[in-house]
C-alpha positions as CSV (number, residue, x, y, z in Angstrom):
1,X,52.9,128.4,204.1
2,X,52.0,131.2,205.7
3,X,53.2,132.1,209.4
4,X,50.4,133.7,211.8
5,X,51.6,136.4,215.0
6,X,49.0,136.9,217.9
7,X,49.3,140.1,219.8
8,X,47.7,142.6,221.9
9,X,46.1,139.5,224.7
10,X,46.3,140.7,228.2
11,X,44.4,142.0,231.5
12,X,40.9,143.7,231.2
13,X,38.4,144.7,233.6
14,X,35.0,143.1,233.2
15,X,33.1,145.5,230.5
16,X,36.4,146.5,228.9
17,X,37.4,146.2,225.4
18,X,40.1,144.9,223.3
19,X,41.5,144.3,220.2
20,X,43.5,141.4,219.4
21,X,45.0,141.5,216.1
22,X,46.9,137.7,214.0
23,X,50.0,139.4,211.6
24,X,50.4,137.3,208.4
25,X,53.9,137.0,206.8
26,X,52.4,136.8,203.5
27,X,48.9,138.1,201.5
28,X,45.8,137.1,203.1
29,X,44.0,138.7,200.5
30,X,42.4,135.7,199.1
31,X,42.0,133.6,202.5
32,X,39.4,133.7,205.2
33,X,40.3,133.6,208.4
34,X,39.3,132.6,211.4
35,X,39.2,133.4,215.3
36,X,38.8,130.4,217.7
37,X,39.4,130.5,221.6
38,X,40.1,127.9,224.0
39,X,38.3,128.5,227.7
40,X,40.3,126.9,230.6
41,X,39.1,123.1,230.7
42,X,37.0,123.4,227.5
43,X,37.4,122.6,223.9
44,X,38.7,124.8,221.2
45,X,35.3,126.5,220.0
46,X,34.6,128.9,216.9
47,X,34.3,132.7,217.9
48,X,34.1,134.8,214.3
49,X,35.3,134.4,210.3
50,X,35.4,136.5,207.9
51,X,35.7,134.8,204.3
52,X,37.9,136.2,201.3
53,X,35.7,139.2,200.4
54,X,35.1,140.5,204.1
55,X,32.1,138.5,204.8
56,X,31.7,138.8,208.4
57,X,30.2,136.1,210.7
58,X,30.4,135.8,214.5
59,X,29.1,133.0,216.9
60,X,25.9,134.0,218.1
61,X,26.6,134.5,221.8
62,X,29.2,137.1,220.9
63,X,27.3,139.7,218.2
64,X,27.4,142.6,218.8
65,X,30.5,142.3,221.3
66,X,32.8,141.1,219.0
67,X,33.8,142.1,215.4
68,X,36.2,140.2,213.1
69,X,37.8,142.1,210.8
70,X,40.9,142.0,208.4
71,X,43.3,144.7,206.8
72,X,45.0,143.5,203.6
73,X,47.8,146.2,203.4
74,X,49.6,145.0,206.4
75,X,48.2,141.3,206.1
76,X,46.2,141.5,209.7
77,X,43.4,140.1,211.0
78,X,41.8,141.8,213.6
79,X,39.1,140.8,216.6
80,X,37.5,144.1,218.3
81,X,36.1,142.5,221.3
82,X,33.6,145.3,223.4
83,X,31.7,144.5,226.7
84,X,34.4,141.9,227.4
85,X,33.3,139.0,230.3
86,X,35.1,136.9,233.1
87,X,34.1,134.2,230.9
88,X,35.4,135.3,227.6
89,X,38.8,134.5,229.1
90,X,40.6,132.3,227.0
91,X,43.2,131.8,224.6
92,X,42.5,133.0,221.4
93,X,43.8,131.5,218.1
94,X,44.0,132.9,214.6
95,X,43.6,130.3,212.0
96,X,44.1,131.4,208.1
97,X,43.5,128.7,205.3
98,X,44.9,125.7,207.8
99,X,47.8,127.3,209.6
100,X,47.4,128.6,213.7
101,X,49.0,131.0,215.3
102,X,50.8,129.8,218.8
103,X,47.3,131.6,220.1
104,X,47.5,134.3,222.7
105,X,46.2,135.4,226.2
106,X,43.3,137.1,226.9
107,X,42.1,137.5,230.6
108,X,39.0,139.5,231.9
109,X,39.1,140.1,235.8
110,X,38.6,143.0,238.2
């Protein structure tokens, strides 16, 4: 069972960036894994994958803003997110074949 570590949420100004990156404590090699968020007072809704041979695919609304991407020596998945919104603040979640990660912050405000 695999355990999943959010980092790198926080504060960014309105057409900032930033990269949020979901540590694995073991091989995600042969996973996919997946970036959700959570909006205040919506549901949980899909944001990128990227299957077990680096397929990428992000939700519509956020190409070419936001890029899912995974590094197998240090078993990380990362989310570049450029051009960054008020309304892309949420709580992002990492989700690798069935386990979450406690999710973590991300807030875009002037």
């Amino acid at each position: 069972q695999v355990q999943l570590v959010e980092s790198g949420g926080g504060l960014v100004q309105p057409g900032g960036s930033l990269t949020i990156s979901c540590a694995a404590s073991g091989s995600i090699r042969n996973t996919y894994a997946t970036w959700y968020r959570q909006r205040p007072g919506n549901q949980r809704e899909l944001v990128a994958t990227i299957s077990r041979d680096g397929r990428e695919a992000v939700v519509a609304s956020m190409q070419g803003r936001f890029t899912i991407s995974k590094d197998h020596t240090s078993n990380t998945v990362f989310l570049q997110m450029a051009r960054l919104k008020p309304e892309d603040s949420a709580v992002y979640y990492c989700e690798v074949d069935g386990e979450w990660g406690q999710g973590i912050s991300v807030t875009v405000s002037s």
